[in-house]
Biopython code that builds the backbone (N, CA, C, O; Angstrom):
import numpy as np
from Bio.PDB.StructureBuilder import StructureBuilder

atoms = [
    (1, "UNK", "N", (-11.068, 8.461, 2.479)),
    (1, "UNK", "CA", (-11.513, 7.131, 2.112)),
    (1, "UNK", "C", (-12.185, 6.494, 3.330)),
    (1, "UNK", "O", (-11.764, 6.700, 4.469)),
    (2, "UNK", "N", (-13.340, 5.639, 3.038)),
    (2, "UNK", "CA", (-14.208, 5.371, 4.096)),
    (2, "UNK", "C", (-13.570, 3.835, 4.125)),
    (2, "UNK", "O", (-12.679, 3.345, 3.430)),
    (3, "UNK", "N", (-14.449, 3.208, 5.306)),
    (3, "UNK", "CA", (-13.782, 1.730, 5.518)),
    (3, "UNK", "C", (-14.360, 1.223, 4.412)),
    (3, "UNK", "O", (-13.635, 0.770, 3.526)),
    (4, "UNK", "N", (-15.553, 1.215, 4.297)),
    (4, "UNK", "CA", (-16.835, 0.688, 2.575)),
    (4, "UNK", "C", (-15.751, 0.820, 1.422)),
    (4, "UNK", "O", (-15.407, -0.125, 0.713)),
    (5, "UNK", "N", (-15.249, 2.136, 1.322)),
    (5, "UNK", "CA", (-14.845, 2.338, 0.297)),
    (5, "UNK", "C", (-13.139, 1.083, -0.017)),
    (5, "UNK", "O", (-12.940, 0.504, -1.085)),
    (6, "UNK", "N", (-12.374, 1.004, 0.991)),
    (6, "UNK", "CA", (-11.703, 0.111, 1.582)),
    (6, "UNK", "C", (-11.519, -1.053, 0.939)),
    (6, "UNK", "O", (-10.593, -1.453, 0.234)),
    (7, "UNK", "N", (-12.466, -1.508, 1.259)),
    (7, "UNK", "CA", (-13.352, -2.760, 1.058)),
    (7, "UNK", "C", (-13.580, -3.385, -0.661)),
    (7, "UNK", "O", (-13.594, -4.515, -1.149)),
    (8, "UNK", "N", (-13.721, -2.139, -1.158)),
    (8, "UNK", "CA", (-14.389, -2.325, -2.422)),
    (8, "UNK", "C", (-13.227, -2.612, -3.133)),
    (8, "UNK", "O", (-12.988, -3.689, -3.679)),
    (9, "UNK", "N", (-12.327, -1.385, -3.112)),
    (9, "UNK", "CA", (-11.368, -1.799, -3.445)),
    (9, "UNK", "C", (-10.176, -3.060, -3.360)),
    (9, "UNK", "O", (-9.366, -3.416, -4.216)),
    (10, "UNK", "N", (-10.403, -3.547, -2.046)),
    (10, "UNK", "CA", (-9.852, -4.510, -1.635)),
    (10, "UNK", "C", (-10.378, -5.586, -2.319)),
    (10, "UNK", "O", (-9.532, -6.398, -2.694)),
    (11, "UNK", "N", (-11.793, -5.888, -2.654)),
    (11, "UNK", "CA", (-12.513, -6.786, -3.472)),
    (11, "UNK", "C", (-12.177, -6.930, -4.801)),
    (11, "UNK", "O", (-11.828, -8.054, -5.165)),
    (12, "UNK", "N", (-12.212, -5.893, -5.727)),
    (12, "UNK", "CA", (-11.633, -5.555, -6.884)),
    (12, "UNK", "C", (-10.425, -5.892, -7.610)),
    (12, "UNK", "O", (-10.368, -6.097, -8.823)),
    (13, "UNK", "N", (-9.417, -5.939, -6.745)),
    (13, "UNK", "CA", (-8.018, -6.101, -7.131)),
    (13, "UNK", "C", (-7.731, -7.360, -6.421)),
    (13, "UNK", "O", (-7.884, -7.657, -5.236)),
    (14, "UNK", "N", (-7.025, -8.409, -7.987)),
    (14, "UNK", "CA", (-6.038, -9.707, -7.147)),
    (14, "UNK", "C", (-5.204, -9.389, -5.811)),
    (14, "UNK", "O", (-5.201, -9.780, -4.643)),
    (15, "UNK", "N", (-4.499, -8.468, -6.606)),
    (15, "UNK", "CA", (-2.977, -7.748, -5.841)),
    (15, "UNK", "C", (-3.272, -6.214, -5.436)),
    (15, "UNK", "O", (-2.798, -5.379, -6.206)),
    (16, "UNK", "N", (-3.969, -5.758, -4.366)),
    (16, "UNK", "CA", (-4.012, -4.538, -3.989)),
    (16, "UNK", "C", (-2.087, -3.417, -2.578)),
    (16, "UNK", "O", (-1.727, -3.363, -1.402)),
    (17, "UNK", "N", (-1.702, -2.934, -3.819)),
    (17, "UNK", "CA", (-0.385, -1.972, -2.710)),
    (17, "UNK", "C", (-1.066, -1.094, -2.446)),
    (17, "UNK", "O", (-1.457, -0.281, -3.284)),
    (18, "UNK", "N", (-1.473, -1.052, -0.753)),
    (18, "UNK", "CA", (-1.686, 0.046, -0.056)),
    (18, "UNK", "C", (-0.602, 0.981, 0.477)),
    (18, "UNK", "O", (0.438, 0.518, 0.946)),
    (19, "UNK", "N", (-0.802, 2.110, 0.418)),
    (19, "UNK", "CA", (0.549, 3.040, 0.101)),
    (19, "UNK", "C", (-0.130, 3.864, 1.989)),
    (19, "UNK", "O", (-1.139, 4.565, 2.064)),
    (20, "UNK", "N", (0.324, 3.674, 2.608)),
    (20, "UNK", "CA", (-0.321, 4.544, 4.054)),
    (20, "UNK", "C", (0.905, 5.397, 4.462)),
    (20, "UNK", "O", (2.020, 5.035, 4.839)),
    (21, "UNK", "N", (0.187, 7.100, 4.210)),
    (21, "UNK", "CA", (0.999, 8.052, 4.505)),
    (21, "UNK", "C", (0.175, 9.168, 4.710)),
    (21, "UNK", "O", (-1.028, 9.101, 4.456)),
    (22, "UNK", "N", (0.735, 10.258, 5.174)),
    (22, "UNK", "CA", (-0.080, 11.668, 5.297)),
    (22, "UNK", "C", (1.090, 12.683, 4.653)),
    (22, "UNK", "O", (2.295, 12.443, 4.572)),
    (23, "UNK", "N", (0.377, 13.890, 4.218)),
    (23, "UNK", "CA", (0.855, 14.890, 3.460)),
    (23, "UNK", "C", (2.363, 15.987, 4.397)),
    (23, "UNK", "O", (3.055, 16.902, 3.950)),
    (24, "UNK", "N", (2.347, 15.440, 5.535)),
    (24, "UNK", "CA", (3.430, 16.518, 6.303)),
    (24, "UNK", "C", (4.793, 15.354, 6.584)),
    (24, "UNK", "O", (5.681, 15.678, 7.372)),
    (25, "UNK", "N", (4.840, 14.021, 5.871)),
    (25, "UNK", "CA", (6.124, 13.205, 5.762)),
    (25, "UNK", "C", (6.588, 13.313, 4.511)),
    (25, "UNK", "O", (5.903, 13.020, 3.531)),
    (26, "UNK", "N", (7.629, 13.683, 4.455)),
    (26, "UNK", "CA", (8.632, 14.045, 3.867)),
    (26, "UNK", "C", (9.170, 12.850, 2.645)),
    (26, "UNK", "O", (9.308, 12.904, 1.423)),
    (27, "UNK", "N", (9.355, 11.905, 3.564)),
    (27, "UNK", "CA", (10.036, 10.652, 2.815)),
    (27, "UNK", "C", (8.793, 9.886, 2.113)),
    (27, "UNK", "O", (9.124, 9.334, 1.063)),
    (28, "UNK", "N", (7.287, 9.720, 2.509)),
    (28, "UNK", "CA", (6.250, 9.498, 1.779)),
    (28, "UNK", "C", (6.117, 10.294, 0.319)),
    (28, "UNK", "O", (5.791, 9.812, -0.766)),
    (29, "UNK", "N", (6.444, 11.551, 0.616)),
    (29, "UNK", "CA", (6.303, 12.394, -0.552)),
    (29, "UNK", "C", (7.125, 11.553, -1.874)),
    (29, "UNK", "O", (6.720, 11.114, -2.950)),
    (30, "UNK", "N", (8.527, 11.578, -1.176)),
    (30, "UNK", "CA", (9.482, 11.122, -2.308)),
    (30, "UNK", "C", (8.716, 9.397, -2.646)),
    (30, "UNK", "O", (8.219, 9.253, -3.763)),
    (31, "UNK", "N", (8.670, 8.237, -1.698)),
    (31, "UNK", "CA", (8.619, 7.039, -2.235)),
    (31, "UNK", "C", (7.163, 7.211, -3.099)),
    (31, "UNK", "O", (7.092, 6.885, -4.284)),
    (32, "UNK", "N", (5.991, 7.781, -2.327)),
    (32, "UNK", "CA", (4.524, 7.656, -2.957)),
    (32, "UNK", "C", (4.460, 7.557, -4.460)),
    (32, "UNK", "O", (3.588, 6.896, -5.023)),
    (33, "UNK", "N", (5.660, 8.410, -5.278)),
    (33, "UNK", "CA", (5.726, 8.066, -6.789)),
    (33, "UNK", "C", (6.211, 6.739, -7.115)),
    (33, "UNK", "O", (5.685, 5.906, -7.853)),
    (34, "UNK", "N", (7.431, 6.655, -6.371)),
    (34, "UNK", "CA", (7.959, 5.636, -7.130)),
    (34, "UNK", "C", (7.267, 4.523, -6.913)),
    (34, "UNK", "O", (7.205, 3.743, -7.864)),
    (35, "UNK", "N", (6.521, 4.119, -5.542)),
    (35, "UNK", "CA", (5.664, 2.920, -5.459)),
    (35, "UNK", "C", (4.902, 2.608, -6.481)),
    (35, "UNK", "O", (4.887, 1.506, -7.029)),
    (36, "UNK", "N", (3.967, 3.958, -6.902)),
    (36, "UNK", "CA", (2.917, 3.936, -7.569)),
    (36, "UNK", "C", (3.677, 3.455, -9.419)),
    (36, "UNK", "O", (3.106, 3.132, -10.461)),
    (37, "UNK", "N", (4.854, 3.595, -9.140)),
    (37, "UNK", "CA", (5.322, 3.704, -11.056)),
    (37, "UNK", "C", (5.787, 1.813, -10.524)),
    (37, "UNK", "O", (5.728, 0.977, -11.426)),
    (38, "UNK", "N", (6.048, 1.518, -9.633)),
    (38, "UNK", "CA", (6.736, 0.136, -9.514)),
    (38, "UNK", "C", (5.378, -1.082, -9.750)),
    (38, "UNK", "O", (5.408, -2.066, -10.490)),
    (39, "UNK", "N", (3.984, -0.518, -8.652)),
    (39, "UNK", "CA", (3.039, -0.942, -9.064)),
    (39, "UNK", "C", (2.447, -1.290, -10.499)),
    (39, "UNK", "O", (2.120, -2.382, -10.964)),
    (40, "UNK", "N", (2.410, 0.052, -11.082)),
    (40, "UNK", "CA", (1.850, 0.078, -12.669)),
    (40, "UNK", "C", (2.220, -1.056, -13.084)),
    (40, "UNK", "O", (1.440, -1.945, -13.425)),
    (41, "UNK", "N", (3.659, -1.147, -13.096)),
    (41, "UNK", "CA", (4.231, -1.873, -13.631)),
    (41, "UNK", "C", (3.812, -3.959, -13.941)),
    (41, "UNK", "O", (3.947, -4.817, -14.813)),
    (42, "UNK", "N", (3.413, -3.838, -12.894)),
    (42, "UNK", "CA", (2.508, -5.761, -12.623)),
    (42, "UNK", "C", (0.886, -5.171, -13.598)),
    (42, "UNK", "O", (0.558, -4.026, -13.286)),
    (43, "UNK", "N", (0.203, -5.680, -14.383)),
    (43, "UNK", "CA", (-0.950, -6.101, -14.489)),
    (43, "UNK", "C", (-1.983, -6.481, -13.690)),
    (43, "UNK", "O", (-3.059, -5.896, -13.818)),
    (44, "UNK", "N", (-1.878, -7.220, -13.012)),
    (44, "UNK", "CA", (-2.641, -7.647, -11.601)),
    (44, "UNK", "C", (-2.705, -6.538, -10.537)),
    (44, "UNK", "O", (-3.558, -6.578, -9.650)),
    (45, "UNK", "N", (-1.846, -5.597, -10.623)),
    (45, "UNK", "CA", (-1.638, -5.041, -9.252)),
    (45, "UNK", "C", (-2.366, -3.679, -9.647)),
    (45, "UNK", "O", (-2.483, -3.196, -10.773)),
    (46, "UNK", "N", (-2.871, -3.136, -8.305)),
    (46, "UNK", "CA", (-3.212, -2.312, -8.234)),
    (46, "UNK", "C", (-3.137, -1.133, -7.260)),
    (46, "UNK", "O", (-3.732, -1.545, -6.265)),
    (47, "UNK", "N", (-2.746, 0.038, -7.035)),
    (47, "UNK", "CA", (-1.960, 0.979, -5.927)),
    (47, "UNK", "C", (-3.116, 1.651, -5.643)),
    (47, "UNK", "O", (-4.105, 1.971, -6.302)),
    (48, "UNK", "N", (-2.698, 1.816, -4.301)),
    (48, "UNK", "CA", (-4.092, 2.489, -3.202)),
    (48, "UNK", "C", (-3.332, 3.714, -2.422)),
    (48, "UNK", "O", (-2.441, 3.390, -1.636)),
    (49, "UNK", "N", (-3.581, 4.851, -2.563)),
    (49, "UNK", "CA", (-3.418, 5.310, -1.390)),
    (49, "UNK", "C", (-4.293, 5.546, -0.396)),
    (49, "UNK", "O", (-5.518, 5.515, -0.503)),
    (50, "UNK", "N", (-3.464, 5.858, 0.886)),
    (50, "UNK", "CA", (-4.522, 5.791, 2.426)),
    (50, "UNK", "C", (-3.624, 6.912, 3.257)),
    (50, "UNK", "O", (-2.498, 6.834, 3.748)),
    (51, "UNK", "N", (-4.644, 8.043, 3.203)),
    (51, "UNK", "CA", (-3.620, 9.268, 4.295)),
    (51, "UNK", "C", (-4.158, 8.858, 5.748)),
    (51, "UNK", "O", (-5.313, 8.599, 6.086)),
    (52, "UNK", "N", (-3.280, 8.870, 6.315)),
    (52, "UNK", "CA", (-3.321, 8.004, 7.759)),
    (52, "UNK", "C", (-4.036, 9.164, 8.334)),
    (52, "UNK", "O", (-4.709, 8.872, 9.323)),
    (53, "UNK", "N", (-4.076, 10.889, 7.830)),
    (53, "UNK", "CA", (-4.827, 11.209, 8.943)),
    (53, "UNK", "C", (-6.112, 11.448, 8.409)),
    (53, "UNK", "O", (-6.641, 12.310, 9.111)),
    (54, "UNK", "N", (-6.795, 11.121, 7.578)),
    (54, "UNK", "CA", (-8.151, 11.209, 7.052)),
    (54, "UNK", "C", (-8.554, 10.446, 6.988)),
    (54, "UNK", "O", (-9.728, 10.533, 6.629)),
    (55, "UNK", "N", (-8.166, 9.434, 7.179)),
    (55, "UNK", "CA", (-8.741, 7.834, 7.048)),
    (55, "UNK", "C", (-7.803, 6.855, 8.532)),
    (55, "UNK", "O", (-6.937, 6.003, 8.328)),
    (56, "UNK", "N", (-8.136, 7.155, 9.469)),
    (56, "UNK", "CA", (-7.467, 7.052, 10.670)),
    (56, "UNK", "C", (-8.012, 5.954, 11.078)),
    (56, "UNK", "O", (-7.363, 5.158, 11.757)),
    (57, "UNK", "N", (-9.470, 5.699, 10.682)),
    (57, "UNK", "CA", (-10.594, 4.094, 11.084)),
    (57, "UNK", "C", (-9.185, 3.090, 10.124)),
    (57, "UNK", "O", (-8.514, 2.167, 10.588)),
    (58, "UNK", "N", (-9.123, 3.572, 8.996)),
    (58, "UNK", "CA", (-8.932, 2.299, 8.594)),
    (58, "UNK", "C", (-7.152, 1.433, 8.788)),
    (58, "UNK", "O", (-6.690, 0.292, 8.750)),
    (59, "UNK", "N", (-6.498, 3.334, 9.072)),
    (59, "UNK", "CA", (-4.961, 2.639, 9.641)),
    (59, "UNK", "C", (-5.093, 2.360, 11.109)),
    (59, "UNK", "O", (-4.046, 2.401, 11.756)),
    (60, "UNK", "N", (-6.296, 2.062, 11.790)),
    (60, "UNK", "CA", (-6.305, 1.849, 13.128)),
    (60, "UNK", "C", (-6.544, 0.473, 13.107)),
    (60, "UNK", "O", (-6.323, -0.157, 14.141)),
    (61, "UNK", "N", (-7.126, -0.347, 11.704)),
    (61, "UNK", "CA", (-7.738, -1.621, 11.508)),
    (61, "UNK", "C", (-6.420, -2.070, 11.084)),
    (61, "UNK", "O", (-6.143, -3.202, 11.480)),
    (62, "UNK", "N", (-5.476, -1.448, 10.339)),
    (62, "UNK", "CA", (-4.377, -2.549, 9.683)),
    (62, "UNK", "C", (-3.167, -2.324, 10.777)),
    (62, "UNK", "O", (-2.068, -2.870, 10.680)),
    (63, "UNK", "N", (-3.514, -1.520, 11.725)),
    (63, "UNK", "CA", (-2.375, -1.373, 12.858)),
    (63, "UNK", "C", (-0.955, -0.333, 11.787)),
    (63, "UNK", "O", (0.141, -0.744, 11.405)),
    (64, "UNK", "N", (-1.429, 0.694, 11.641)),
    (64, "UNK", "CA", (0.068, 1.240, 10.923)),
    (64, "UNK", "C", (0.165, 1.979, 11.506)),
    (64, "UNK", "O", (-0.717, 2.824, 11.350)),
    (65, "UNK", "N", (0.990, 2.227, 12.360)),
    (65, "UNK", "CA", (1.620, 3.413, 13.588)),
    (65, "UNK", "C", (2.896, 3.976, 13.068)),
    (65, "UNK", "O", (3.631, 4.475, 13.920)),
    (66, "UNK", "N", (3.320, 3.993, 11.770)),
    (66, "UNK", "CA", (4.328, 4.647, 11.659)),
    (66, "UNK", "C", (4.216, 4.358, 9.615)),
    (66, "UNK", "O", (3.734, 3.489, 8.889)),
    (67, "UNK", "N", (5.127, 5.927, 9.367)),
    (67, "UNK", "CA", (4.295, 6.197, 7.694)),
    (67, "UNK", "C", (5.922, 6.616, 7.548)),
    (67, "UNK", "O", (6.652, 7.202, 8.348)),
    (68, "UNK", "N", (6.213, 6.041, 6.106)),
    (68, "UNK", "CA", (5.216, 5.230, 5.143)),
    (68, "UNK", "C", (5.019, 3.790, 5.678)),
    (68, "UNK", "O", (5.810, 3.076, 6.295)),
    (69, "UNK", "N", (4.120, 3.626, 5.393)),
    (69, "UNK", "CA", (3.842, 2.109, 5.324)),
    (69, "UNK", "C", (3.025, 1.428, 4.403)),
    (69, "UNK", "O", (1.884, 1.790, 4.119)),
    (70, "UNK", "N", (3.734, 0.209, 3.819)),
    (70, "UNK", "CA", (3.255, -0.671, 2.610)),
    (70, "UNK", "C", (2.594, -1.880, 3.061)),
    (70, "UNK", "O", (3.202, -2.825, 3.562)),
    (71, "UNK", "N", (1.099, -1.833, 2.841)),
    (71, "UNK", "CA", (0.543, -3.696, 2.954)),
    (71, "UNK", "C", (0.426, -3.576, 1.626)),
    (71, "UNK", "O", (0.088, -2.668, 0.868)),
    (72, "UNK", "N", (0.953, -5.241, 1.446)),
    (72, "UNK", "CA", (0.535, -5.524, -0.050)),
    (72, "UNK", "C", (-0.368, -6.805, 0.438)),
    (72, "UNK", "O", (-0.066, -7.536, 1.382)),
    (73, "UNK", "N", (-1.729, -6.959, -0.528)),
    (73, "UNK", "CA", (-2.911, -7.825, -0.141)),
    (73, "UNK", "C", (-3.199, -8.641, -1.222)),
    (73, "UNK", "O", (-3.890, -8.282, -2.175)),
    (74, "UNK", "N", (-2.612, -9.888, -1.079)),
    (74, "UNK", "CA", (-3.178, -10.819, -1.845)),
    (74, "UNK", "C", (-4.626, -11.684, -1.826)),
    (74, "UNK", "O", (-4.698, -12.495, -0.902)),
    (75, "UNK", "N", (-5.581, -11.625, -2.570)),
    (75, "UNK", "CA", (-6.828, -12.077, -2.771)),
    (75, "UNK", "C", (-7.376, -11.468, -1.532)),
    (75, "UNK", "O", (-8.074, -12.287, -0.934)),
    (76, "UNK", "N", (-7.318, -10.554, -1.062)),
    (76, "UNK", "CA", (-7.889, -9.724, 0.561)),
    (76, "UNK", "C", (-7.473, -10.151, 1.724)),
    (76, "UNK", "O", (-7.973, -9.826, 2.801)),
    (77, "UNK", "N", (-6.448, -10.974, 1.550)),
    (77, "UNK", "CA", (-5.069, -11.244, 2.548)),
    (77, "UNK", "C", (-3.934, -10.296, 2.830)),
    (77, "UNK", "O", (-3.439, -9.943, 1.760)),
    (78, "UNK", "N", (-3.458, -9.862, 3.655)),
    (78, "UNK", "CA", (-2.554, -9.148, 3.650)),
    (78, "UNK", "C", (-1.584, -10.342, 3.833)),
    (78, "UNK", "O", (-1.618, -11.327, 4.570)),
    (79, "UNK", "N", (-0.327, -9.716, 2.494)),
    (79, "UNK", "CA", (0.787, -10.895, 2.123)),
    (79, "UNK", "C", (1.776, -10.165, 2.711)),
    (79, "UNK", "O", (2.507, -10.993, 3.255)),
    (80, "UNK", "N", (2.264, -8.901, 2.930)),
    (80, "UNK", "CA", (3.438, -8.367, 2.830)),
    (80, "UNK", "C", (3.295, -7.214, 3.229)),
    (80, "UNK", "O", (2.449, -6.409, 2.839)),
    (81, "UNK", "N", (4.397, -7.007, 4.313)),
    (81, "UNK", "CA", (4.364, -5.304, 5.212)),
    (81, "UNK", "C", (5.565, -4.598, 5.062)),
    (81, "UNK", "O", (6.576, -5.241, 5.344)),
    (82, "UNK", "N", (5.688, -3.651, 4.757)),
    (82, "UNK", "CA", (7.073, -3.091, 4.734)),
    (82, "UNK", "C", (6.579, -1.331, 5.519)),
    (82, "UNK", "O", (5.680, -0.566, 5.169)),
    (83, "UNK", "N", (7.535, -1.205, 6.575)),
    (83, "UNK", "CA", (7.263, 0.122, 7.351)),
    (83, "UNK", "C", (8.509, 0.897, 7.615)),
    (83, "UNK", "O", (9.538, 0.369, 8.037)),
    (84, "UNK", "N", (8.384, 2.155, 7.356)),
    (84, "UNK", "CA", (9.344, 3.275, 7.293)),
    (84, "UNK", "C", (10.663, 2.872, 6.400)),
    (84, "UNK", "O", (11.010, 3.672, 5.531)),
    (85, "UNK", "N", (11.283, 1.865, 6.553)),
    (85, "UNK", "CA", (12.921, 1.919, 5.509)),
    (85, "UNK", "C", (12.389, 0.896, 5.399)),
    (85, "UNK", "O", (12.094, -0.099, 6.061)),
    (86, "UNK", "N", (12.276, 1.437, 4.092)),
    (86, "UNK", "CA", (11.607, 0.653, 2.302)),
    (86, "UNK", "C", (12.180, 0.214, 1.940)),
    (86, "UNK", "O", (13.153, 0.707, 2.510)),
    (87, "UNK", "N", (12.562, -0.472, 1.323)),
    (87, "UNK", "CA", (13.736, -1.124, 0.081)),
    (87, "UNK", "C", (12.771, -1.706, -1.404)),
    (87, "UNK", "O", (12.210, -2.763, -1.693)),
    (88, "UNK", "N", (12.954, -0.426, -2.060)),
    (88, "UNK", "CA", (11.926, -0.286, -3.231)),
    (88, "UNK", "C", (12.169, -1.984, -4.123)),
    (88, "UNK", "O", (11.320, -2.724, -4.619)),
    (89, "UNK", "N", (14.069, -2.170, -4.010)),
    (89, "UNK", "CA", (14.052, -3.279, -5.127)),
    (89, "UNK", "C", (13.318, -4.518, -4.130)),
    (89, "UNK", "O", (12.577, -5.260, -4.775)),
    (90, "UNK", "N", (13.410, -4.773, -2.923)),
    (90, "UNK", "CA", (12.705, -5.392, -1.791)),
    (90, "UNK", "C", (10.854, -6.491, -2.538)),
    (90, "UNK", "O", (10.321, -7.552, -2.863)),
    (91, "UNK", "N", (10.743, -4.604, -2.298)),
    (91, "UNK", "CA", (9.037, -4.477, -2.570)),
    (91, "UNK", "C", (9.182, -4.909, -4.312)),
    (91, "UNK", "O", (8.413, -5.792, -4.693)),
    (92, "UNK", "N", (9.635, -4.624, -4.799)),
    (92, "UNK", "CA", (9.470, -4.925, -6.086)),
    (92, "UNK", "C", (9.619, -6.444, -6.686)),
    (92, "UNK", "O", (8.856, -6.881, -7.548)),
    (93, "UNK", "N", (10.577, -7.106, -6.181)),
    (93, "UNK", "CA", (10.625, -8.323, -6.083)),
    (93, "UNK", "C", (9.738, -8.879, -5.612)),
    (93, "UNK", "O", (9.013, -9.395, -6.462)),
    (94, "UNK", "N", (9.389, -9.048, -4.455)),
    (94, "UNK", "CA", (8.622, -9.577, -3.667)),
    (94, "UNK", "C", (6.812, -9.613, -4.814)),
    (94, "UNK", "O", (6.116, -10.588, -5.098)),
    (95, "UNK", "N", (6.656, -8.388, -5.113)),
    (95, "UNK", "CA", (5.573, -8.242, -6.089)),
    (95, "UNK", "C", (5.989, -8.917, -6.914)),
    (95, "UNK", "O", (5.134, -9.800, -6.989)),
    (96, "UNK", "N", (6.651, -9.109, -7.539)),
    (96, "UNK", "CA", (6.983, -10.117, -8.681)),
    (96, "UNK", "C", (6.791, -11.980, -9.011)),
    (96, "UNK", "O", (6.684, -12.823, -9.901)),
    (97, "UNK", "N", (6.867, -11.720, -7.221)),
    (97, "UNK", "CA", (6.603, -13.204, -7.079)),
    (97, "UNK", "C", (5.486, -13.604, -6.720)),
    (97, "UNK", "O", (5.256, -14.809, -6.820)),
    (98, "UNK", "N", (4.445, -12.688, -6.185)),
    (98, "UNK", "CA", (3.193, -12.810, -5.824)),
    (98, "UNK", "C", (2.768, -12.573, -7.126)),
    (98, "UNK", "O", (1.846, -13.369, -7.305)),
    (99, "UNK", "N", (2.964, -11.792, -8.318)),
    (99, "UNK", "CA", (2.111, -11.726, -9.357)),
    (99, "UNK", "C", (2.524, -12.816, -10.504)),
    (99, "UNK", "O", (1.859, -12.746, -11.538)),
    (100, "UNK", "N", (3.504, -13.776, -10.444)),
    (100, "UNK", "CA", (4.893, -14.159, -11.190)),
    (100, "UNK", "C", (4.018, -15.624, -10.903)),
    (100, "UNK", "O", (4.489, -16.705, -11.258)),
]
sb = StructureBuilder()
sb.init_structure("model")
sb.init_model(0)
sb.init_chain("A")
sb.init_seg("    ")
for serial, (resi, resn, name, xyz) in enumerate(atoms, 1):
    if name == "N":
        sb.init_residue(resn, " ", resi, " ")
    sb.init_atom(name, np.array(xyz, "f"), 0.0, 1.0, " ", f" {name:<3s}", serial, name[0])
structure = sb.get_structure()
C-alpha cells in the first residue's frame, strides 16, 4: 500500500481501523480476524490493513514501532491507539462510541 493509496482510503471512510502488522507476528495473525469481524460489525466503519514491512513510509508517518498496532481515525483524525496488548472488548467499545 502506497501513502496515495493511504490517503484515499482515509478520505473514504467516516471511521477508518487501521490494523498495522507484518506476516512473521504471531499474535497479529490471531487478533487480524477478530478486529476485522469486530469492525464489520459498525456500518460506518471500515478495516484497513497495513503490513509494517511493505508499507514502512506509511508506519514511519503514524509512528508504529511495535505490531500489532490499532489507529482508529475519525473524519481523518486519528481518535484512538491501541499497541501490542489489545483488549478487543476495549477497542470495541470505544468504536461504539465513536460510531454511537
Amino acid at each position: 500500500m502506497t501513502h496515495e493509496e493511504f490517503k484515499i482510503e482515509l478520505g473514504k471512510h467516516p471511521v477508518l481501523v487501521s490494523y498495522f502488522s507484518h506476516d512473521e507476528c504471531n499474535v497479529c495473525k490471531v487478533l487480524k480476524p477478530q478486529v476485522r469481524e469486530i469492525t464489520t460489525g459498525f456500518e460506518e466503519a471500515a478495516f484497513l490493513y497495513v503490513n509494517t514491512k511493505e508499507s514502512m513510509e506509511i508506519a514511519g508517518q503514524f509512528m508504529v514501532f511495535a505490531v500489532p498496532t490499532i489507529i482508529l481515525f475519525y473524519e481523518g483524525r486519528e481518535a484512538k491507539r491501541y499497541s501490542r496488548h489489545i483488549s478487543l472488548r476495549e477497542f470495541e467499545d470505544f468504536l461504539e462510541r465513536m460510531t454511537g
